[in-house]
N, C-alpha and C positions, 0 to 999 in steps of 0.2 A: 504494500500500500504506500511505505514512503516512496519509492520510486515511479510512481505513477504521480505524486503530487510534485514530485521537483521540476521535472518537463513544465508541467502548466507555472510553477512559479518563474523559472525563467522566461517562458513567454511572456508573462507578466511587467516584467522589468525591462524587456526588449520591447513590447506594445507600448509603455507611459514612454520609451524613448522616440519610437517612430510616430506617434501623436502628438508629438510636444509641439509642433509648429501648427496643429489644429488646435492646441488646445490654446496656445498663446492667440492665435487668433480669436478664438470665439471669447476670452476673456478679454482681449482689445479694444473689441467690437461691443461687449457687453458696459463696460467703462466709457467708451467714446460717447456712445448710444443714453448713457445715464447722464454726463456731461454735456451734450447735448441738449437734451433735454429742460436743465436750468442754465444755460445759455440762452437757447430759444426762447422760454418764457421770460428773459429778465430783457434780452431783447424786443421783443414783442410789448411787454410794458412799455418802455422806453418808446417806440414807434405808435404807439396808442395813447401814450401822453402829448406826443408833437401833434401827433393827425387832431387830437381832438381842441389841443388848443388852438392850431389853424382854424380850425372849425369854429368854434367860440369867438375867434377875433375877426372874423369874417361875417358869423351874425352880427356882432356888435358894432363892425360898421354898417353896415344896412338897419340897424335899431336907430343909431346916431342918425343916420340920412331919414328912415319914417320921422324921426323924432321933431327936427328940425322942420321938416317939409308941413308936417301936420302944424306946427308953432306959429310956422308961417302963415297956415289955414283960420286957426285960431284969430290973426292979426288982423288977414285981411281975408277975408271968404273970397273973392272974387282976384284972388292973386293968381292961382291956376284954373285953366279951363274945367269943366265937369270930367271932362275925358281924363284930365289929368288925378284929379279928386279922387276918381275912382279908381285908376291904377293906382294911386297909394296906398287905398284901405286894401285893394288883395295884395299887393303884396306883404303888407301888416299882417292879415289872415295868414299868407303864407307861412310866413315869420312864426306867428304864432302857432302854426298848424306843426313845425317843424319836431319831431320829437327828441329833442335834448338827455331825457332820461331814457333812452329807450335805442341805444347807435345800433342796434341790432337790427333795427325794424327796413324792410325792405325798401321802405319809403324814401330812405332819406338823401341817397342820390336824386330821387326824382323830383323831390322838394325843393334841396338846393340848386336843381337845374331852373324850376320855375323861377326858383328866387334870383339868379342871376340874367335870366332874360330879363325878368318884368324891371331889376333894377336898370337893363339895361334899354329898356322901350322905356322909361320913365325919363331918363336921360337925354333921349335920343328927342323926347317932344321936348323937353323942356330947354331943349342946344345947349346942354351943358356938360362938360368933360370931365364926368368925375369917373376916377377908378379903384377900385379895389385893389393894390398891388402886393398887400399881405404885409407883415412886420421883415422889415429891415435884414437881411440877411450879414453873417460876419463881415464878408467880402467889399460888403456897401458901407459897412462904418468910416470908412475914410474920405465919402462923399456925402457925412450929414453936417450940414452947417446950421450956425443957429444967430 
């Protein structure tokens, strides 16, 4: 009986040697793979916190432009045509329509598309050049004057 088990224990010893380069693989791969993983997610925070302040600073100027425009209304009623008047309140609707709590919702591409046309048919009647260009990139700090 012991000489039937020393055969198998040598093959033993020779198998963990010819496997060694699968095994360091798959524990490689298993480590890469677990690393990855809080990489990704701490990345992905990171790109979810830009995207959504973009977002937030982009409603906010179109709050600032309903805001002003409507002040305007308050001042003088008869300062924009009715056509106009009424492009502001939807796009406010829009604005307001836009789900803030909710970035998951399928909608919100197609909200912010409305919301940047009508910002930009609003514009276009009233011949005025205003743009949304986004906040200041690093690149452009050496061309802010004050």
């Amino acid at each position: 009986m012991a000489a039937s088990s020393e055969p198998n224990s040598r093959e033993d010893i020779f198998d963990s040697s010819l496997n060694l380069e699968e095994t360091h693989l798959k524990e490689g791969y298993n480590e890469g793979y677990a690393d990855g993983l809080v990489s990704g997610e701490e990345e992905g925070r990171q790109v979810g916190l830009k995207t959504g302040f973009e977002v937030g600073e982009e409603l906010g100027f179109y709050r600032g432009c309903i805001d002003v425009w409507n002040s305007a209304i308050r001042v003088d009623s008869n300062c924009f045509s009715s056509r106009v008047v009424r492009s502001i309140k939807q796009m406010e609707e829009l604005l307001n329509k836009y789900p803030i709590s909710n970035p998951e919702d399928e909608s919100v591409s197609d909200v912010m598309d409305s919301l940047r046309l009508k910002f930009r048919a609003i514009c276009a009647i009233l011949n005025v050049k205003l743009e949304y260009n986004g906040y200041p990139k690093s690149s452009d700090g050496g061309n802010i004057q004050f």
